[in-house]
N, CA, C and O atoms as CSV, one atom per row, in Angstrom:
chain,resi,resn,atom,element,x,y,z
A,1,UNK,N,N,26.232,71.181,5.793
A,1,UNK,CA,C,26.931,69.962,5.504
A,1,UNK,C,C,26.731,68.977,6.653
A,1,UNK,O,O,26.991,69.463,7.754
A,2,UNK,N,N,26.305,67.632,6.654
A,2,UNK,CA,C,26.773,66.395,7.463
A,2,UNK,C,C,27.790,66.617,8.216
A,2,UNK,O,O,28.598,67.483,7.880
A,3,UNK,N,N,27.953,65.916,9.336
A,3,UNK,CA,C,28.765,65.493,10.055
A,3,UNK,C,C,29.555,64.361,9.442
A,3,UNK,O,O,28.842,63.463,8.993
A,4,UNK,N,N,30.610,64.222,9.341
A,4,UNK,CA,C,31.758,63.356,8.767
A,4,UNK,C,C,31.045,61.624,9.234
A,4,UNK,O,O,30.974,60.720,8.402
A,5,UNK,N,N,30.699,61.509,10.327
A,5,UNK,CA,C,29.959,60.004,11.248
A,5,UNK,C,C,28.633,59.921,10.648
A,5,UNK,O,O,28.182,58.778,10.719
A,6,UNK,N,N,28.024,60.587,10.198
A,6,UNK,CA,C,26.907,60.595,9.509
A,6,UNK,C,C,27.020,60.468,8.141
A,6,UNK,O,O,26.048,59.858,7.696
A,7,UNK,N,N,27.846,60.810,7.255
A,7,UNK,CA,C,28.011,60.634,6.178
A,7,UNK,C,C,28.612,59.089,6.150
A,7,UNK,O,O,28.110,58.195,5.469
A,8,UNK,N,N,30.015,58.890,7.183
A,8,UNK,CA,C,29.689,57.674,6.792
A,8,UNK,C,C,29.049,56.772,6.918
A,8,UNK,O,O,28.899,55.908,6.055
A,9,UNK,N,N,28.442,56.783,8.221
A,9,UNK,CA,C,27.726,55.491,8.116
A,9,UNK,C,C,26.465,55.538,7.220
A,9,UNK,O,O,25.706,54.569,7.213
A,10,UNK,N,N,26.176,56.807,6.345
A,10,UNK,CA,C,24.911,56.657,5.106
A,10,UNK,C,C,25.338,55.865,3.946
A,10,UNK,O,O,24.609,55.160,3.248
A,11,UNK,N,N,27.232,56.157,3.752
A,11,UNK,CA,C,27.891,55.270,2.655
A,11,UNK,C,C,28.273,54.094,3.065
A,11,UNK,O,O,29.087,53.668,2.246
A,12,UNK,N,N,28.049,53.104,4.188
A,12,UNK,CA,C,27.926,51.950,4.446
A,12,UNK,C,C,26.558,51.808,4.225
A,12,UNK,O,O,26.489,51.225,3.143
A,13,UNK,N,N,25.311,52.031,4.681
A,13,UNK,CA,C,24.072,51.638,4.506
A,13,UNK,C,C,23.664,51.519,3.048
A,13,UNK,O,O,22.871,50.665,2.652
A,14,UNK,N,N,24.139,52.254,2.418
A,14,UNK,CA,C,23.886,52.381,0.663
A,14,UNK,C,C,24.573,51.253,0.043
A,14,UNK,O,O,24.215,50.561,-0.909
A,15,UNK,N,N,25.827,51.186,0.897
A,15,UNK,CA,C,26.904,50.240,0.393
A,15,UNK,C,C,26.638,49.031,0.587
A,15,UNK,O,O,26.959,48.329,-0.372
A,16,UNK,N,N,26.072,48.361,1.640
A,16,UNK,CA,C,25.496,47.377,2.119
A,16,UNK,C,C,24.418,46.421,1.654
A,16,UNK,O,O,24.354,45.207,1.845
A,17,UNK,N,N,23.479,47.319,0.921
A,17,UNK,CA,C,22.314,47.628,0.523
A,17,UNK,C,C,22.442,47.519,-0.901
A,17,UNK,O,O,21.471,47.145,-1.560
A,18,UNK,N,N,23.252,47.730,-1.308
A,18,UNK,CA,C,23.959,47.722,-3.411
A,18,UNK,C,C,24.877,45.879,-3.023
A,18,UNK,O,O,25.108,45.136,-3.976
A,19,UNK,N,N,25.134,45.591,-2.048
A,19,UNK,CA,C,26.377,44.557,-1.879
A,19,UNK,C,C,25.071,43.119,-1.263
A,19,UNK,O,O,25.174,41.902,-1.106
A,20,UNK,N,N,24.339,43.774,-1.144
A,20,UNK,CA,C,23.157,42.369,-0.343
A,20,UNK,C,C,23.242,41.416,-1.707
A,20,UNK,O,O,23.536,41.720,-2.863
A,21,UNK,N,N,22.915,40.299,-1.185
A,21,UNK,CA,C,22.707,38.926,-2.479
A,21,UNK,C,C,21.521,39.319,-3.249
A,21,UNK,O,O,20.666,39.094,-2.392
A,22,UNK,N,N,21.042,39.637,-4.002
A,22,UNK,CA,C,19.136,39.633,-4.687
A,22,UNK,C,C,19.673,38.125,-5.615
A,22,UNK,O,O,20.586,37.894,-6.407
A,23,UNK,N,N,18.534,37.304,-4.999
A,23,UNK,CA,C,18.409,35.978,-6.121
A,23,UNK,C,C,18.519,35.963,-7.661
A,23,UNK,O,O,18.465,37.183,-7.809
A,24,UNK,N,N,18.587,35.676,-8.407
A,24,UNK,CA,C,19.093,35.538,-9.863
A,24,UNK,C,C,17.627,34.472,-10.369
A,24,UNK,O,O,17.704,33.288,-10.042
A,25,UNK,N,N,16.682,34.818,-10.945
A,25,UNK,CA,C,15.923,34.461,-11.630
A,25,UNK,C,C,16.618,32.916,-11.825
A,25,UNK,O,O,15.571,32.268,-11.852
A,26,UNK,N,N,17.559,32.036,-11.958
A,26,UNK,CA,C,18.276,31.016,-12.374
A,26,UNK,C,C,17.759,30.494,-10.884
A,26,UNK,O,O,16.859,29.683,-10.665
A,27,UNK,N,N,18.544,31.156,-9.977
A,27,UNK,CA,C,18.655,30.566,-8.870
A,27,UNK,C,C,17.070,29.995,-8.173
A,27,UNK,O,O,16.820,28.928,-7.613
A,28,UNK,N,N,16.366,30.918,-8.406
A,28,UNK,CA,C,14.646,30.792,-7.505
A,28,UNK,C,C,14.049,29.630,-8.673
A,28,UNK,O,O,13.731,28.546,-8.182
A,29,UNK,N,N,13.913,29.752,-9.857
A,29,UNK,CA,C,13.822,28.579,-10.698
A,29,UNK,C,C,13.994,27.415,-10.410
A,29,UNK,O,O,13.116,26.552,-10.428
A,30,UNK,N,N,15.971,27.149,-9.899
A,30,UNK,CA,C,16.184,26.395,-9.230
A,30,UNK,C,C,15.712,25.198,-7.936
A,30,UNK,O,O,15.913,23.997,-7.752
A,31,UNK,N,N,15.118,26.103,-7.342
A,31,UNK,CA,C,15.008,26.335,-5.768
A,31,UNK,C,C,13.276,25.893,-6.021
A,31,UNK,O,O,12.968,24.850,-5.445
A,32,UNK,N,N,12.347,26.454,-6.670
A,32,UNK,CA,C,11.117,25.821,-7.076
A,32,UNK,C,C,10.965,24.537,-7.673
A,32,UNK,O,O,10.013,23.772,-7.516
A,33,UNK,N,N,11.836,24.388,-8.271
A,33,UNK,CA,C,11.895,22.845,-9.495
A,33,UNK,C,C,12.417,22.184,-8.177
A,33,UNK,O,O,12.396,20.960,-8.307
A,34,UNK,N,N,12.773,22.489,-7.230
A,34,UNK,CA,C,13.106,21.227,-6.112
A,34,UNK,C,C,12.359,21.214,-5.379
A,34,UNK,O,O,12.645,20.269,-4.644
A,35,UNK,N,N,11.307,21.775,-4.965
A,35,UNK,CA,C,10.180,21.951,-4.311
A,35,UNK,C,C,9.388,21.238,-5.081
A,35,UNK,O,O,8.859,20.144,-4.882
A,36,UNK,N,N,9.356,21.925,-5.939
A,36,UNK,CA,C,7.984,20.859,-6.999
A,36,UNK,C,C,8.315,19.362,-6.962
A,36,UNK,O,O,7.415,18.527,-6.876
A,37,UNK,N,N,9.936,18.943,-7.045
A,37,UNK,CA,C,10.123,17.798,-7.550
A,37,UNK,C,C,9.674,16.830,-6.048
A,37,UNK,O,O,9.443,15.621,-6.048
A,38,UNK,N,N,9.638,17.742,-4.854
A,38,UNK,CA,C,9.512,17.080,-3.421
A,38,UNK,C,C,7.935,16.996,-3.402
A,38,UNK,O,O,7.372,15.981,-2.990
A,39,UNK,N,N,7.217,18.137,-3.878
A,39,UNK,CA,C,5.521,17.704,-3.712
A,39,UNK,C,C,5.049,16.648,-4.321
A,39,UNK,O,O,4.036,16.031,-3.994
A,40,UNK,N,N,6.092,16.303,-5.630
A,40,UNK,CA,C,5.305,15.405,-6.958
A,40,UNK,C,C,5.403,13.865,-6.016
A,40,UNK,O,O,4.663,12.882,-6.029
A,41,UNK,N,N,6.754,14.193,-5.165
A,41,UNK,CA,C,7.115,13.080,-4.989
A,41,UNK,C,C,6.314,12.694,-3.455
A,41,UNK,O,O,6.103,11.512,-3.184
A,42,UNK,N,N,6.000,13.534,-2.734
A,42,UNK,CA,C,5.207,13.749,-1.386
A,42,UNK,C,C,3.495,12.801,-2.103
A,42,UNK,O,O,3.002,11.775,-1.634
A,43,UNK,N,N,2.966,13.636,-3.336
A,43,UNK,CA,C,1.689,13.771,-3.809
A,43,UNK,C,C,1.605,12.001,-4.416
A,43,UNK,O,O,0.522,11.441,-4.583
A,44,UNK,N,N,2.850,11.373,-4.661
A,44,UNK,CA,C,2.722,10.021,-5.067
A,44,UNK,C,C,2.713,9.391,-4.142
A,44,UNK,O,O,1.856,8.507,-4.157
A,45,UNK,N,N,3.433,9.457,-3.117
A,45,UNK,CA,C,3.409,8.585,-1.846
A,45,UNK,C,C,1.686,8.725,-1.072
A,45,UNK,O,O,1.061,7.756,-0.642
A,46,UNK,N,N,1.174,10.220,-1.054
A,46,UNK,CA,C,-0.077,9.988,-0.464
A,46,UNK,C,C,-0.700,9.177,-1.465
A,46,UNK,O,O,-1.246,8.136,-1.101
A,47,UNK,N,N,-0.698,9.507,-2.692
A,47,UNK,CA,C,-2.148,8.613,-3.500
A,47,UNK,C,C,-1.668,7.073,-3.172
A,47,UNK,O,O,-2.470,6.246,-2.740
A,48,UNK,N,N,-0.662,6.851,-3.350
A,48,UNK,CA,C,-0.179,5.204,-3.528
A,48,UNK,C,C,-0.589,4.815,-1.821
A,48,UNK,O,O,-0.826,3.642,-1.533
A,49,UNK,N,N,-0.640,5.854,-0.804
A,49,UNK,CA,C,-1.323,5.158,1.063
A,49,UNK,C,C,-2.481,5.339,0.622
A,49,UNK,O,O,-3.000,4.231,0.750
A,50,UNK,N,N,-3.643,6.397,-0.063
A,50,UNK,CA,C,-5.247,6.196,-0.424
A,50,UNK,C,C,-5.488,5.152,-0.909
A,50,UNK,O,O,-6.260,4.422,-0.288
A,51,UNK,N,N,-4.834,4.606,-2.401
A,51,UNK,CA,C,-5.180,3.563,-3.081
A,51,UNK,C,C,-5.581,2.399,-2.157
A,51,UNK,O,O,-6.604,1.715,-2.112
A,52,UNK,N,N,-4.182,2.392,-1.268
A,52,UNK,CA,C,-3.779,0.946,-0.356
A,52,UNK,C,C,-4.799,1.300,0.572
A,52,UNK,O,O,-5.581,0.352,0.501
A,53,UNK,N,N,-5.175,1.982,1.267
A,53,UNK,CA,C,-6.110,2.325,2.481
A,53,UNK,C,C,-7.783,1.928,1.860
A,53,UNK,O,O,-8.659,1.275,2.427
A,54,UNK,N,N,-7.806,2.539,0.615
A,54,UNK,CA,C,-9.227,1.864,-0.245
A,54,UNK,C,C,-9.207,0.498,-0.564
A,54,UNK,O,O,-10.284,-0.080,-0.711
A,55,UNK,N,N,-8.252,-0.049,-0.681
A,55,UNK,CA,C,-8.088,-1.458,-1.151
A,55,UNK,C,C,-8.225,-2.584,0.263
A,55,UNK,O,O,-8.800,-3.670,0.195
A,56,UNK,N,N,-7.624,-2.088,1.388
A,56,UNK,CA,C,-8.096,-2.853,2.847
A,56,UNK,C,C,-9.336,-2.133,2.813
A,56,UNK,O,O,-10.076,-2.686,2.000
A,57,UNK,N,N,-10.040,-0.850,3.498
A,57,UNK,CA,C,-11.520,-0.804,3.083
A,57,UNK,C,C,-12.361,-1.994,2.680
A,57,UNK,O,O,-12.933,-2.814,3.399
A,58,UNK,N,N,-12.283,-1.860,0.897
A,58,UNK,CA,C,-12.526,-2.808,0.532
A,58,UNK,C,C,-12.960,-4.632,1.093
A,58,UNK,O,O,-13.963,-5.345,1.104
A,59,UNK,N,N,-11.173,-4.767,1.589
A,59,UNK,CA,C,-11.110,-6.554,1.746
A,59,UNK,C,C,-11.832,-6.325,3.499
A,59,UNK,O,O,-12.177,-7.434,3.907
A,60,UNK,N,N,-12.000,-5.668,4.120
A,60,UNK,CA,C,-12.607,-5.003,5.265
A,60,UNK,C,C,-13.785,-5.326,5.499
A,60,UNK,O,O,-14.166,-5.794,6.572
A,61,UNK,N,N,-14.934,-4.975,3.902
A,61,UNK,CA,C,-15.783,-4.886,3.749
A,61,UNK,C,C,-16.431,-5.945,3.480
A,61,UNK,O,O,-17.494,-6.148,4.067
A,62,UNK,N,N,-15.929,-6.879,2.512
A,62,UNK,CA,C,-16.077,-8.204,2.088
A,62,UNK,C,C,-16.036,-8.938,3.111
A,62,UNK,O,O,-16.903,-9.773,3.369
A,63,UNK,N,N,-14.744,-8.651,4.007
A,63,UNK,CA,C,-15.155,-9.521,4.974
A,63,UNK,C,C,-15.724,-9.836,6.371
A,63,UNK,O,O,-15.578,-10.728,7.207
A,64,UNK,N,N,-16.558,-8.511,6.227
A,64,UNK,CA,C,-17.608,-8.241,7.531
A,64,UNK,C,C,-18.852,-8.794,6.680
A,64,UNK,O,O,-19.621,-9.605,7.196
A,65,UNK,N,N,-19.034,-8.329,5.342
A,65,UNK,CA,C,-20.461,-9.503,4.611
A,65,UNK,C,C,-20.077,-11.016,4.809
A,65,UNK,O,O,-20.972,-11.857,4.901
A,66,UNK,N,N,-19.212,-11.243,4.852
A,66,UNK,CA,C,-18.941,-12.920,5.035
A,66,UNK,C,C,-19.049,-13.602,6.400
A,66,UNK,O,O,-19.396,-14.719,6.785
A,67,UNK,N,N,-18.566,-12.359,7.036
A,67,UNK,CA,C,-19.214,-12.369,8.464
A,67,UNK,C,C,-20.662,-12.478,8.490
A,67,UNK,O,O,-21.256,-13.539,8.302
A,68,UNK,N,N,-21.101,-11.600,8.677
A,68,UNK,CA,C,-22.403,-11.558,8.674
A,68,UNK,C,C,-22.947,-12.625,8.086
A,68,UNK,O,O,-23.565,-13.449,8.759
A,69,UNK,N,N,-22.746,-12.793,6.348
A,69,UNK,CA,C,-23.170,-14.615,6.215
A,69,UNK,C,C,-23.154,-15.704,6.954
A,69,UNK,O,O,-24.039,-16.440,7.390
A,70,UNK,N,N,-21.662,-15.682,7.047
A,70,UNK,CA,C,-21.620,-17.052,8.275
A,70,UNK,C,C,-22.713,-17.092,9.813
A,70,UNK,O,O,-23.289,-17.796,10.643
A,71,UNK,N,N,-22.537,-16.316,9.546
A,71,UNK,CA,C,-23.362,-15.454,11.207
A,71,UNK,C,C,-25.120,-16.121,10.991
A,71,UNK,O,O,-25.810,-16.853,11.700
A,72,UNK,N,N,-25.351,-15.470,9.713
A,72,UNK,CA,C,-26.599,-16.139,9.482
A,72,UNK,C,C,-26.863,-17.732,9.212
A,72,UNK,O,O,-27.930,-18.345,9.186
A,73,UNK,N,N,-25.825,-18.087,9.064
A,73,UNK,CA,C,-25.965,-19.661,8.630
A,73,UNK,C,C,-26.167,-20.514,9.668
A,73,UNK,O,O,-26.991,-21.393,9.920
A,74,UNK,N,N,-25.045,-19.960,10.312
A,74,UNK,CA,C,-25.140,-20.286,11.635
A,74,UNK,C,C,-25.777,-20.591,12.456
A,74,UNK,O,O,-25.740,-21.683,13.023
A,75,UNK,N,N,-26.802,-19.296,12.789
A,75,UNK,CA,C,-27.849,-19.205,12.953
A,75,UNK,C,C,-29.646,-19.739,12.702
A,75,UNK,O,O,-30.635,-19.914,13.414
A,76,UNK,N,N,-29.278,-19.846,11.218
A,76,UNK,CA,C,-30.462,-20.864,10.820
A,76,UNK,C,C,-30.098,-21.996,11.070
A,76,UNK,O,O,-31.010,-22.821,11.124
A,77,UNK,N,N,-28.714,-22.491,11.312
A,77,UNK,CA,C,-28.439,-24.223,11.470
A,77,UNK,C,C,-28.858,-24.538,12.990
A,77,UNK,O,O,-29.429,-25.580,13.312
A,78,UNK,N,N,-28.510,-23.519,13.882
A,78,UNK,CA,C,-28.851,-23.814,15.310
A,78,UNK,C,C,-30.366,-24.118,15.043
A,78,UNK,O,O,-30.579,-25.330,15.066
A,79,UNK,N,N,-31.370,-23.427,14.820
A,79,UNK,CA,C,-32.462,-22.965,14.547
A,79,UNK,C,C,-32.830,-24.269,14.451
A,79,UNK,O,O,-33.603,-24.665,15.324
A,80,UNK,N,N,-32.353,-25.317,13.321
A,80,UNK,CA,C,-32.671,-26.637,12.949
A,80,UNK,C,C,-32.384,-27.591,13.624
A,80,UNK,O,O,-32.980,-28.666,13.704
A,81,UNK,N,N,-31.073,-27.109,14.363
A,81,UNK,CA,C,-30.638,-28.530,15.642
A,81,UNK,C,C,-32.218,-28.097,16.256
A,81,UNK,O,O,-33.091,-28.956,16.126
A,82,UNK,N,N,-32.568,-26.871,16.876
A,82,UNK,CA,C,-32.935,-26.394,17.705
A,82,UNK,C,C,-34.650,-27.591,17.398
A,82,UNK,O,O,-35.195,-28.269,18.268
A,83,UNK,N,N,-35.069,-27.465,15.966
A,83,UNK,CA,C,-36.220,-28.808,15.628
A,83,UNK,C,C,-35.895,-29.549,15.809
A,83,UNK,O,O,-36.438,-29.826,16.878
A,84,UNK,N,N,-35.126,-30.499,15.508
A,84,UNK,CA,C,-34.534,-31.705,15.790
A,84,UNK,C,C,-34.461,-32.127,16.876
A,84,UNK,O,O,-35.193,-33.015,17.314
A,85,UNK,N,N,-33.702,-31.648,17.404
A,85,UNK,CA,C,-34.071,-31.478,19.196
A,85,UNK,C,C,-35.248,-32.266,19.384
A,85,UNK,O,O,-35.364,-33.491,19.353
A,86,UNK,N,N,-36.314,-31.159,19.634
A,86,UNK,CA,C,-37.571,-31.140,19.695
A,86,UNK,C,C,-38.078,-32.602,19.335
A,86,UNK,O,O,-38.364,-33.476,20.153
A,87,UNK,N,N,-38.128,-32.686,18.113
A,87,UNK,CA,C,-38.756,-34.392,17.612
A,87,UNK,C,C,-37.390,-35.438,18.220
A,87,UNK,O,O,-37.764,-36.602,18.361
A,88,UNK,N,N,-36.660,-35.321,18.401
A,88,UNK,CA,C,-36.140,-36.163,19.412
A,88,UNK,C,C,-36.544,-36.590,20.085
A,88,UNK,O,O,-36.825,-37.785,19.991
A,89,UNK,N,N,-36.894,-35.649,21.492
A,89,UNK,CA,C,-37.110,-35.607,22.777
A,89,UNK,C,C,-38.404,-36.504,22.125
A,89,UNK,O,O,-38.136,-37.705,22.120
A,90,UNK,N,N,-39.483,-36.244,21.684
A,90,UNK,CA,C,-40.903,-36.851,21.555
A,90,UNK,C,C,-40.476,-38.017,21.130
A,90,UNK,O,O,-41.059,-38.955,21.674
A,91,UNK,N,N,-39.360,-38.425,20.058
A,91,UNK,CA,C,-39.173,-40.022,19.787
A,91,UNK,C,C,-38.914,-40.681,20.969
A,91,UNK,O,O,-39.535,-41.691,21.301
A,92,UNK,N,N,-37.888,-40.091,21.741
A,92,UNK,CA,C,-37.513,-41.143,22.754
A,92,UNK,C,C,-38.293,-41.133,24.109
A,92,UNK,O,O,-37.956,-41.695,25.151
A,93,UNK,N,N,-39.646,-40.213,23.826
A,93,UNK,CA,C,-40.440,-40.434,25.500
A,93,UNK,C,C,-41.502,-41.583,24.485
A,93,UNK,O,O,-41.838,-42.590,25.108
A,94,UNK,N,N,-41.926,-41.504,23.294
A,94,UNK,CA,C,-42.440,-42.711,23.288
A,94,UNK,C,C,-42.053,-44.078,23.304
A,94,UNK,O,O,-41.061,-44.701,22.925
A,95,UNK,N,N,-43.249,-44.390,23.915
A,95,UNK,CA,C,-42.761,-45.820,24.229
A,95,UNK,C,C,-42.401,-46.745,23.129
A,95,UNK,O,O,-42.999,-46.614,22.061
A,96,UNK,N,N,-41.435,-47.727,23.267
A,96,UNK,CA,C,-40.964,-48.973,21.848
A,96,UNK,C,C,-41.599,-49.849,22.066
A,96,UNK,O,O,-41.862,-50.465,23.098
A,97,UNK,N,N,-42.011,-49.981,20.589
A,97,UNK,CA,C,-42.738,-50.829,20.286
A,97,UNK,C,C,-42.086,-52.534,19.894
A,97,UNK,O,O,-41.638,-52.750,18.768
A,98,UNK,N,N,-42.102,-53.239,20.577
A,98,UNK,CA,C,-41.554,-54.571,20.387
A,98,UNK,C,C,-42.498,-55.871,19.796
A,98,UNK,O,O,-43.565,-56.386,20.130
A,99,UNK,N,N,-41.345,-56.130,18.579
A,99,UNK,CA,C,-42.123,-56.983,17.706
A,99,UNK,C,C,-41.668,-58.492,18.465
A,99,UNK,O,O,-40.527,-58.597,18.916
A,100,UNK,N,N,-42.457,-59.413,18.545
A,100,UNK,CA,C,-42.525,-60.550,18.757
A,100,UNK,C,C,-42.317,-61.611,17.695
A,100,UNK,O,O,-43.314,-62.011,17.094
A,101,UNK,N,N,-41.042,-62.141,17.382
A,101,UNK,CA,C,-40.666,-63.565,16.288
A,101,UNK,C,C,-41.341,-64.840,16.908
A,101,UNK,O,O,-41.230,-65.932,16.350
């Protein structure tokens, strides 16, 4: 036979062990449908920052080509002062020609 201290503390451990909470199929159901309802709601907030993050991208993009346009325009316009110039300088080293009334 057991020792009386041994027996009981085997009918607390059993007892303990029959008395623990086990979740209720209701309850973990529960407890998932609020999880889910936090990812759905996590999973909308990221797509709705991608959308917005593709959409600057986008105006980002457009407006480094517009850059770059201007850039070139720019560029060819100097290009043309840059002739102009040029036949300038030669108009005004020649000499004027003065008409006599």
């Amino acid at each position: 036979m057991l020792p009386k201290s041994l027996t009981t503390a085997a009918l607390l451990v059993v007892g303990g062990l029959s008395l623990s909470a086990c979740a209720t199929r209701s309850y973990v159901d529960e407890q998932i449908a609020m999880v889910n309802n936090h990812i759905t709601a996590v999973d909308a907030k990221a797509t709705d920052a991608l959308a917005r993050a593709d959409a600057a991208n986008s105006a980002a993009a457009a407006a480094n080509r517009a850059a770059q346009d201007a850039a070139t325009a720019a560029q060819s316009a100097n290009q043309r002062i840059d002739q102009l110039g040029g036949r300038v300088d030669q108009l005004e080293q020649r000499p004027a020609k003065r008409t006599r009334h």
